[in-house]
N, C-alpha and C positions, 0 to 999 in steps of 0.2 A: 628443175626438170630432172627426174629420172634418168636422160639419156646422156646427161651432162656427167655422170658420177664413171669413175674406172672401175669395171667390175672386182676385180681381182689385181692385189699386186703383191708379193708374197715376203714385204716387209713390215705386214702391217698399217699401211697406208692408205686410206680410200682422199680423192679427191675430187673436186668439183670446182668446174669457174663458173660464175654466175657474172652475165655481162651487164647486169640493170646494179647503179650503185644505188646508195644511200642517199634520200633527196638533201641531207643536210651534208651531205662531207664528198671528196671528190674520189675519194678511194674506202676500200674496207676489206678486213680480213679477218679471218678465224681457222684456227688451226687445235684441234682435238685430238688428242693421244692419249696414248693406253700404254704408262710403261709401269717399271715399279716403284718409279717414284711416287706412285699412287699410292703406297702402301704403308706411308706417313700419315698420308689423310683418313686412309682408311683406320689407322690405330690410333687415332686421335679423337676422332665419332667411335670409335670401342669403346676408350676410354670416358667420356663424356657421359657414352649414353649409361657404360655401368654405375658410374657415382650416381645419376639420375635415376636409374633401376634399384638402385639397393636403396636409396629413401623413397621410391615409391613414389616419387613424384613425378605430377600430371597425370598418374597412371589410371584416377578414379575417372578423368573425362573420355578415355578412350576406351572404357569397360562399359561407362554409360553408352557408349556408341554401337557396342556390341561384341566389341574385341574381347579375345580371351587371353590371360597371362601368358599361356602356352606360347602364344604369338611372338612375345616379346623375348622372348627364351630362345624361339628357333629365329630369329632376326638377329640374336646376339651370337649365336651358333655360326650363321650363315658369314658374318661377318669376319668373325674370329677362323672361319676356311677359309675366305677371299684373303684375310690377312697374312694364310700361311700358305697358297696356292703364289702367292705374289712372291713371299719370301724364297721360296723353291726355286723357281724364275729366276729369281734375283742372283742366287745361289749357286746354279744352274751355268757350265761353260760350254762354250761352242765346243761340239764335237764329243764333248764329254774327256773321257778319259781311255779313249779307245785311240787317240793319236797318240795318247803318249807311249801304249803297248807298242804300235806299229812303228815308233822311231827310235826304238831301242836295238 
């Protein structure tokens, strides 16, 4: 249900209880996050998907489908920002470096 989720919580976290379990088990859980350890996985499908881009492979049945190279180019583009939007993030300290002006 919709009304079950917290709209807003300002660490990132959205949650939801749902009171109906699973008909086979007496509990269950799932917990989804979005940190930078995402950004393993993400350079790992980079990596994969380039050795698989540079032999050109599978790449005839998704042209027969309609797709165009272009495609696969800005999908490798798109990825290689997520991987460096993440890495910033990563990078990235609370407050910055404007506490450490103010405690001098």
């Amino acid at each position: 249900k919709a009304e079950d989720f917290v709209e807003w919580i300002p660490n990132n976290i959205k949650s939801s209880v749902i009171d109906v379990g699973p008909v086979d088990a007496t509990i269950s859980a799932t917990f989804v996050t979005n940190t930078t350890a995402l950004k393993a996985m993400f350079q790992r499908l980079a990596s994969q998907f380039s050795a698989l881009y540079k032999r050109k492979a599978f790449l005839h049945w998704y042209k027969g489908e309609g797709m165009d190279e272009m495609e696969f180019q800005e999908a490798d583009k798109n990825v290689v920002d997520l991987i460096t939007e993440y890495q910033d993030k990563q990078d990235a300290t609370v407050g910055g470096d404007e506490d450490e002006d103010m405690d001098e």
